[in-house]
C-alpha positions in Angstrom: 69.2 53.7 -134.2 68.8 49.8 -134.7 69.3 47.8 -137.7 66.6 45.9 -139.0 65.0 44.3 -141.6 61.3 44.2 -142.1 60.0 41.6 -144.8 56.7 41.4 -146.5 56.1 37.9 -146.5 53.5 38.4 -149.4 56.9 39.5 -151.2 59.0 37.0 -149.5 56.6 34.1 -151.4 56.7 36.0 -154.9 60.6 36.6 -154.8 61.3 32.9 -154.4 60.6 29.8 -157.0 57.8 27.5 -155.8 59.5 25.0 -153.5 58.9 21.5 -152.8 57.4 22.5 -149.4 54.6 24.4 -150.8 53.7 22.2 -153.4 53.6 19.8 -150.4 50.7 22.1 -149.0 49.2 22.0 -152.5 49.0 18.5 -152.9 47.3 18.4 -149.3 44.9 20.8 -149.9 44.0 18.8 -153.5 43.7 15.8 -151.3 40.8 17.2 -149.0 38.7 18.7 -152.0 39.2 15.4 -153.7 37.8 13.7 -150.7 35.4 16.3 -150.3 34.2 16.1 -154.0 33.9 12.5 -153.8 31.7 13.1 -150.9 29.3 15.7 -151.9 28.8 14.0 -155.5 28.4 10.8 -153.8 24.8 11.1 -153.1 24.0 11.6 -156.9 25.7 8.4 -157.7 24.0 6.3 -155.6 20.7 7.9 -156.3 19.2 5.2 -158.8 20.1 2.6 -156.3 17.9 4.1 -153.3 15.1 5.0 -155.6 15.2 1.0 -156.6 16.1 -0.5 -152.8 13.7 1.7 -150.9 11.4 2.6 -154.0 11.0 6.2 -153.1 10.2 8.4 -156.2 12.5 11.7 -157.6 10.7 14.0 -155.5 11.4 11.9 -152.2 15.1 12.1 -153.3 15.0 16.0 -153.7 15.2 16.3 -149.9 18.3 14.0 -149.3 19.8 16.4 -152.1 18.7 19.4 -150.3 19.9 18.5 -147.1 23.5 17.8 -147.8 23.1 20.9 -150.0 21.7 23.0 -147.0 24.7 21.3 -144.4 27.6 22.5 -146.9 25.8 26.1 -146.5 25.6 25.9 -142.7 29.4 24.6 -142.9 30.2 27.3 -145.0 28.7 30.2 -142.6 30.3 28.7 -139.8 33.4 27.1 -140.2 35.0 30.1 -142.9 34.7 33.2 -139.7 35.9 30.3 -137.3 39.2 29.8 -139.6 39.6 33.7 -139.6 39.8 33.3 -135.7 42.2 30.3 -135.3 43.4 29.3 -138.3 43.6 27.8 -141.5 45.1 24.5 -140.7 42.9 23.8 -137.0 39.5 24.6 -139.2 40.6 22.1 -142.0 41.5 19.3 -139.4 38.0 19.7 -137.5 35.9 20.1 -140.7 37.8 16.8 -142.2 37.2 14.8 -139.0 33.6 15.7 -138.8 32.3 15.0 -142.5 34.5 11.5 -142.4 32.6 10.7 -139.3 29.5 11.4 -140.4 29.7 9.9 -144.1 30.9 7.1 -141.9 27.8 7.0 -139.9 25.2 7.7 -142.7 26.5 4.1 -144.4 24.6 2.7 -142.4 21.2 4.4 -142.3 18.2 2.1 -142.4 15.7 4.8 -143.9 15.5 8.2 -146.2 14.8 10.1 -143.2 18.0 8.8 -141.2 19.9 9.4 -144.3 19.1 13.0 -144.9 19.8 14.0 -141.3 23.2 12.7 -141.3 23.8 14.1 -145.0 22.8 17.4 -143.7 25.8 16.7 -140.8 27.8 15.7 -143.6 27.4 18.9 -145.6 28.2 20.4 -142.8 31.9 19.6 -142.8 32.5 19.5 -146.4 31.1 22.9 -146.3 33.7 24.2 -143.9 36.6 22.2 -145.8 36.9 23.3 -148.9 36.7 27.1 -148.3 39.6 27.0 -145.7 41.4 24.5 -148.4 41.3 26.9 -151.1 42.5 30.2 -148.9 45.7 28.0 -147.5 46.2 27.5 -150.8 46.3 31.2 -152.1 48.1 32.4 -149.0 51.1 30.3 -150.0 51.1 31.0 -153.5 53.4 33.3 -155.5 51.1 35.8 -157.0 51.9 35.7 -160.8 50.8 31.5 -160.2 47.9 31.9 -157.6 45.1 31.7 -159.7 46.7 28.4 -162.0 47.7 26.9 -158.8 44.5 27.4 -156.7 42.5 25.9 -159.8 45.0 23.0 -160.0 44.5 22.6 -156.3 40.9 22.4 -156.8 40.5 20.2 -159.3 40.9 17.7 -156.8 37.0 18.5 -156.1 36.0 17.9 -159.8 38.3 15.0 -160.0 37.2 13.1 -156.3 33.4 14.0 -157.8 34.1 12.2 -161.1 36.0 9.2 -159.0 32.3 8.9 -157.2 31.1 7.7 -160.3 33.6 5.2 -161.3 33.7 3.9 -157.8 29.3 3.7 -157.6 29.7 2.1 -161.4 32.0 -0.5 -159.5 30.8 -0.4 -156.2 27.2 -0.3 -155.8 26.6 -3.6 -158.1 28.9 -6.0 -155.6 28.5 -4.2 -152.2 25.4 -2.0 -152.6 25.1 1.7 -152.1 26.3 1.7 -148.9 30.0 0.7 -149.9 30.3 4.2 -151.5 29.3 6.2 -148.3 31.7 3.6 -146.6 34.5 4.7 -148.3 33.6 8.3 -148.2 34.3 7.9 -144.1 37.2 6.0 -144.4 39.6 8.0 -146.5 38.9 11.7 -144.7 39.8 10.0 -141.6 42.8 8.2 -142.4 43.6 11.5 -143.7 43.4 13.9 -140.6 47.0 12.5 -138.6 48.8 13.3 -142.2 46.9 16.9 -142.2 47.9 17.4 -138.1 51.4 16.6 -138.9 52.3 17.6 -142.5 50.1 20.9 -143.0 51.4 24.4 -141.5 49.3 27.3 -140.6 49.3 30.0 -143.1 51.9 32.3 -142.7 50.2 35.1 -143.4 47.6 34.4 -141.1 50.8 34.0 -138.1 51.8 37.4 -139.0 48.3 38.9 -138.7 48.2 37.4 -135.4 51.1 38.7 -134.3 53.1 35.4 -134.0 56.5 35.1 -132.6 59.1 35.6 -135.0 60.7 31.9 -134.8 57.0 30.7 -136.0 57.4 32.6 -138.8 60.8 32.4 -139.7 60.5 28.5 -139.3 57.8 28.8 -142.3 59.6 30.7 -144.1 63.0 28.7 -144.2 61.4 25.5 -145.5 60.0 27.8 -148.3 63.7 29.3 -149.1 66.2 27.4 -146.7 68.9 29.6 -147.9 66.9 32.8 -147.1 68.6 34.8 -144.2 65.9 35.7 -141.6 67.8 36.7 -138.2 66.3 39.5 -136.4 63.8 40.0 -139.1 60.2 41.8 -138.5 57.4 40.5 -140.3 54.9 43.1 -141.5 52.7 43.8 -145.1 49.3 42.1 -143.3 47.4 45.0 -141.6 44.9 44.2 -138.8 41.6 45.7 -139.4 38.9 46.4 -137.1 35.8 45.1 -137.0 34.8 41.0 -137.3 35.7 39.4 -140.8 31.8 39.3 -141.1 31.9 42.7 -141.6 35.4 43.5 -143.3 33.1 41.9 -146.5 30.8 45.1 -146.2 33.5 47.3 -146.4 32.8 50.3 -149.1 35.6 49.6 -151.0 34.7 45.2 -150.8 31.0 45.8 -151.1 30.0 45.9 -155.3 32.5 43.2 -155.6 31.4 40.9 -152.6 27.5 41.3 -153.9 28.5 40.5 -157.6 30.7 37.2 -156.5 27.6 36.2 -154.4 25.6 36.6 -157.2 27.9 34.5 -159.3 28.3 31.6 -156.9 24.8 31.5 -156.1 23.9 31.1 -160.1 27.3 29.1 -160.7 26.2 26.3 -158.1 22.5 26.2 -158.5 23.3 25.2 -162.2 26.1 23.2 -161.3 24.5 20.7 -158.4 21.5 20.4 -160.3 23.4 18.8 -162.7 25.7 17.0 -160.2 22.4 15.5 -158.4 20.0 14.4 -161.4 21.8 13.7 -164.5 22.9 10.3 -163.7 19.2 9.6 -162.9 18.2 11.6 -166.0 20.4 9.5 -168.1 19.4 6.4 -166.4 15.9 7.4 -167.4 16.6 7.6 -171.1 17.3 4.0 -171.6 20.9 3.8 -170.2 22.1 1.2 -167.2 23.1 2.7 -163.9 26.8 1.9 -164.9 26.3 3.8 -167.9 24.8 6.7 -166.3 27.5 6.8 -163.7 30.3 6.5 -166.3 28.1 9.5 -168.4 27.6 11.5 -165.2 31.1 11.3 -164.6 32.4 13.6 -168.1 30.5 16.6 -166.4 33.6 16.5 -163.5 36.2 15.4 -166.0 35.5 18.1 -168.3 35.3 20.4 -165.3 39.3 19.3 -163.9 40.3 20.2 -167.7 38.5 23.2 -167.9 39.8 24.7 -164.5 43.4 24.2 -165.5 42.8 26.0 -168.9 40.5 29.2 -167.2 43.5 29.2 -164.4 46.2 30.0 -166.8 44.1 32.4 -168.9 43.1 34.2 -165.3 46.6 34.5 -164.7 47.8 36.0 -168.0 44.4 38.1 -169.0 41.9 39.5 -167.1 40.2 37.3 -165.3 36.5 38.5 -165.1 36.7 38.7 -168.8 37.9 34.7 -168.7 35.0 34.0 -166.3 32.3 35.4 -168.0 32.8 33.9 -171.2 33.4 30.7 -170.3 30.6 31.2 -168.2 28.1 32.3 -171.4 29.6 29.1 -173.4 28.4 27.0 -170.5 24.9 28.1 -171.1 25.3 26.1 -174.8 26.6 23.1 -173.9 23.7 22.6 -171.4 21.0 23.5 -173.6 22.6 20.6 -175.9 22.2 18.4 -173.0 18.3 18.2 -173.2 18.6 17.3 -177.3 21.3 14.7 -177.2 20.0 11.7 -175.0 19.3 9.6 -178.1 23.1 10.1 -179.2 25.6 8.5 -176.5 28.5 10.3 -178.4 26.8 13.6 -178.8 25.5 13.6 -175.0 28.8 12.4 -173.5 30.6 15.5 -175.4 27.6 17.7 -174.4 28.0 16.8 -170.6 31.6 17.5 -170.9 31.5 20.6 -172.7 28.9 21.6 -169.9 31.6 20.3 -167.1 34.7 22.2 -168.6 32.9 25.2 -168.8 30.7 25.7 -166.2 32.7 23.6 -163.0 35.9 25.0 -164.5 34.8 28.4 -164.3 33.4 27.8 -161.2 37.1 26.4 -159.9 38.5 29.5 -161.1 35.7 32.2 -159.3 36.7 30.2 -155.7 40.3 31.4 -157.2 39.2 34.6 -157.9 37.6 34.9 -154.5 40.5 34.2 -152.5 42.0 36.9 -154.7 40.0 39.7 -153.9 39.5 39.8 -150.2 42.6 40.7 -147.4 43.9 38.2 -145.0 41.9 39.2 -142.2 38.6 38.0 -144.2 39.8 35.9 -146.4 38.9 32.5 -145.2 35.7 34.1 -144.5 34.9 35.8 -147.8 36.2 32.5 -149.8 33.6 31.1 -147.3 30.4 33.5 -147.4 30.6 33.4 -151.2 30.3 29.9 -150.9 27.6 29.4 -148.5 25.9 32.1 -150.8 26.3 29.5 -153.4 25.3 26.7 -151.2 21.7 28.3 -151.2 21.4 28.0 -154.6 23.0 24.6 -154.9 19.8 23.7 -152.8 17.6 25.5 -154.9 19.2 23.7 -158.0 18.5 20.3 -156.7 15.0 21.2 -155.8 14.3 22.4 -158.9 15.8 19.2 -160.7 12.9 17.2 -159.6 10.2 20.0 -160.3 11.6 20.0 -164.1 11.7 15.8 -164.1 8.0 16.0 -162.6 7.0 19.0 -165.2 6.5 17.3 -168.4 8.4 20.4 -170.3 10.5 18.0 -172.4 14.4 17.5 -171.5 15.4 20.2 -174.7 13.3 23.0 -172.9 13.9 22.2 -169.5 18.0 22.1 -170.3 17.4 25.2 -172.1 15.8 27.0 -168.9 18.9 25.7 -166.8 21.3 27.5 -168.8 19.8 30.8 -167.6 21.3 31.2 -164.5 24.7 30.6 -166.7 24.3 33.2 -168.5 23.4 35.5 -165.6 26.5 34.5 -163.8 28.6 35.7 -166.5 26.9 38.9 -167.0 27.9 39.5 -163.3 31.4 38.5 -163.8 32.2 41.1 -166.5 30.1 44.0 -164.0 32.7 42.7 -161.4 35.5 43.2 -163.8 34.3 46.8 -164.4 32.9 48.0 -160.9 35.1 45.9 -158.6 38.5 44.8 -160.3 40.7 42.9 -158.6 43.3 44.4 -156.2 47.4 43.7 -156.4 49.0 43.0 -153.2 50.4 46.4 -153.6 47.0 48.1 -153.9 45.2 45.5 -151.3 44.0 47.7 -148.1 46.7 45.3 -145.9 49.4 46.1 -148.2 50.7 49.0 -146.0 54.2 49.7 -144.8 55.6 47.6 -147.3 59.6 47.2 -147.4 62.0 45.8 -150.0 62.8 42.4 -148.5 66.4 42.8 -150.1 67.1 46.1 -148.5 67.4 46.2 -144.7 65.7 49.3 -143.2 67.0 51.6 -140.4 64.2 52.0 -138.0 63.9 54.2 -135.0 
């Protein structure tokens, strides 16, 4: 009879304080969705400036909108199973590398055509990013803090997206558009040697993969240095058959996977078509682009405020019930939208009343997300539900130009958008009744779990 102790390393993370090391991989992880924010939102920015250099017309620009779109969807499909197969931290390094590269490239297209394809490459690699950002995140969070610090994480997105529009307010006027797309290159890749040499691989991805001990241990003492981790076995992450693909389509995952795509898909369509045409909606109504850019820019500031709020609430009440109001509110503030373009004041506080809302919640259903699914399929289910969403994001920036071209009016065509709003909330509180979230206790991987203060005798 041997003597030895098995730790949970799910456990292990909850029965320490947050160190400085993970908040290290926090502040990491912010750093990519900022980058990637600033990216994807880039395209709206400089929008007004195309349509006046190369005097294409709204629906020529849905396209370019649509392809970046349709690349973060591809991304998403792709790179989330990839990261289930070798990792968190390899997938994040690629996906970084390839969207610098090609924001780098697309500065200097020479026609809308040119500048679609590489914005589809583009979307490609932000799509992959952020998915695999947000699951690193979870799997190194305490659980009592997961869903404040994965919101806090990404508010890096909504805060990089709001930084597009000060930097095209700034930018465009004394370089031109392509300055923005420029610097959209430069900053992912300056930032992958930091990522190779500073980021770790999840540890709860090591143990599913049945990494040597040392690995694992070595993780483990920069989260607790004191901890005492000789001859320890690692278990509490159970490997189960099938491809992460289908772990989603598991009986017990299914309700709950269907109702979060349902949720993204309405979150983002609503949430890109506002990304990609308000600035040239405002610009419309009379304002200058700087204006616009500067107004455009409350809907991510209002989001970053609204994601730390709905993250705290998710981790003290019940989360779907968080979501889904927040959610319904969202519809309200976008209606206003469409009735306030003759009041500066009144639209500014409509657009970030829409923003805090609506890209808040959306922050806090990627958190959610991560949440619900086991290791095994994490990275892929934080993925899927996002390339779901992706497919309405290119629907919602499709559909921005039909309303422009429709003649409805701004206050009915606003009042249409918030729809989909309201439908994603409805499916959030379903969620919260047919498919609540699991503990780590309850979770399907959670098997064999052991008191990591207790050593057990095994045979």
């Amino acid at each position: 009879m041997a003597l030895t102790r098995t730790i949970d390393v799910q456990d292990f993370m909850n029965s320490h304080k947050l160190s400085s090391y993970q908040i290290r991989i926090i502040a990491l992880c912010f750093l990519i969705v900022a980058i990637d924010g600033f990216d994807t939102a880039a395209i709206g920015f400089i929008a007004p400036a195309l349509r006046a250099e190369w005097g294409v017309s709204a629906a020529q620009l849905a396209p370019l909108f649509g392809a970046g779109l349709f690349g973060l969807m591809v991304g998403a499909f792709i790179f989330g199973p990839l990261a289930d197969k070798i990792g968190r931290k390899y997938s994040l390094v690629l996906t970084v590398l390839f969207f610098g590269a090609a924001s780098l490239a697309s500065a200097w297209s020479t026609s809308i055509t040119e500048l679609t394809i590489l914005r589809f490459l583009t979307g490609m690699g932000l799509g992959g990013a952020m998915p695999n950002a947000i699951t690193l995140t979870s799997e190194f969070c305490p659980e009592k803090r997961r869903s404040f610090l994965t919101t806090l994480m990404f508010c890096g997105f909504t805060l990089g997206s709001a930084f597009g529009g000060l930097a095209a307010a700034h930018l465009v006027a004394a370089f031109g558009w392509q300055s923005v797309l420029l610097l959209g290159g430069v900053l992912p890749i300056a930032l992958v040697p930091v990522l190779w040499l500073a980021l770790p691989e999840s540890v709860r991805f090591l143990v599913l993969k049945n990494a040597p001990a040392e690995r694992i241990a070595a993780v483990l003492h920069k989260i607790a240095p004191e901890a005492d981790l000789d001859g320890a076995v690692y278990t509490g992450i159970a490997k189960p058959k099938g491809s992460p693909v289908r772990q989603l389509f598991q009986p017990g995952l299914v309700p709950g996977t269907l109702l979060i795509w349902l949720t993204f898909f309405m979150s983002l369509l609503v949430f890109y078509l506002l990304s990609s045409w308000l600035p040239t909606v405002i610009s419309s109504a009379g304002m200058t682009l700087k204006e616009a850019s500067l107004m455009a820019m409350m809907l991510q500031l209002g989001g970053t405020a609204g994601a730390l709020l709905i993250g705290a609430l998710m981790d003290r009440i019940n989360p779907h019930t968080v979501l889904g109001s927040f959610y319904v509110l969202a519809a309200l503030f976008i209606a206003l939208i469409g009735s306030a373009t003759a009041s500066p004041w009144l639209l500014s506080a409509a657009v970030f009343g829409a923003g805090f809302c609506l890209a808040g919640s959306q922050v806090g259903v990627n958190a959610l997300a991560a949440g619900y699914y086991p290791t095994a399929s994490r990275a892929t289910g934080v993925a899927w539900a996002n390339a779901v969403g992706r497919s309405g994001s290119v629907l919602g920036s499709m559909f921005g130009g039909a309303i422009l071209a429709s003649g409805l009016g701004l206050p009915v065509a606003f009042a249409i958008v918030g729809i989909p709003v309201i439908v994603a909330g409805l499916s959030m509180f379903l969620k919260g009744r047919l498919a609540p979230q699991p503990t780590h206790h309850t979770a399907p991987e959670a098997t064999g779990v052991i008191d990591t203060a207790k050593p057990a005798f095994q045979h």
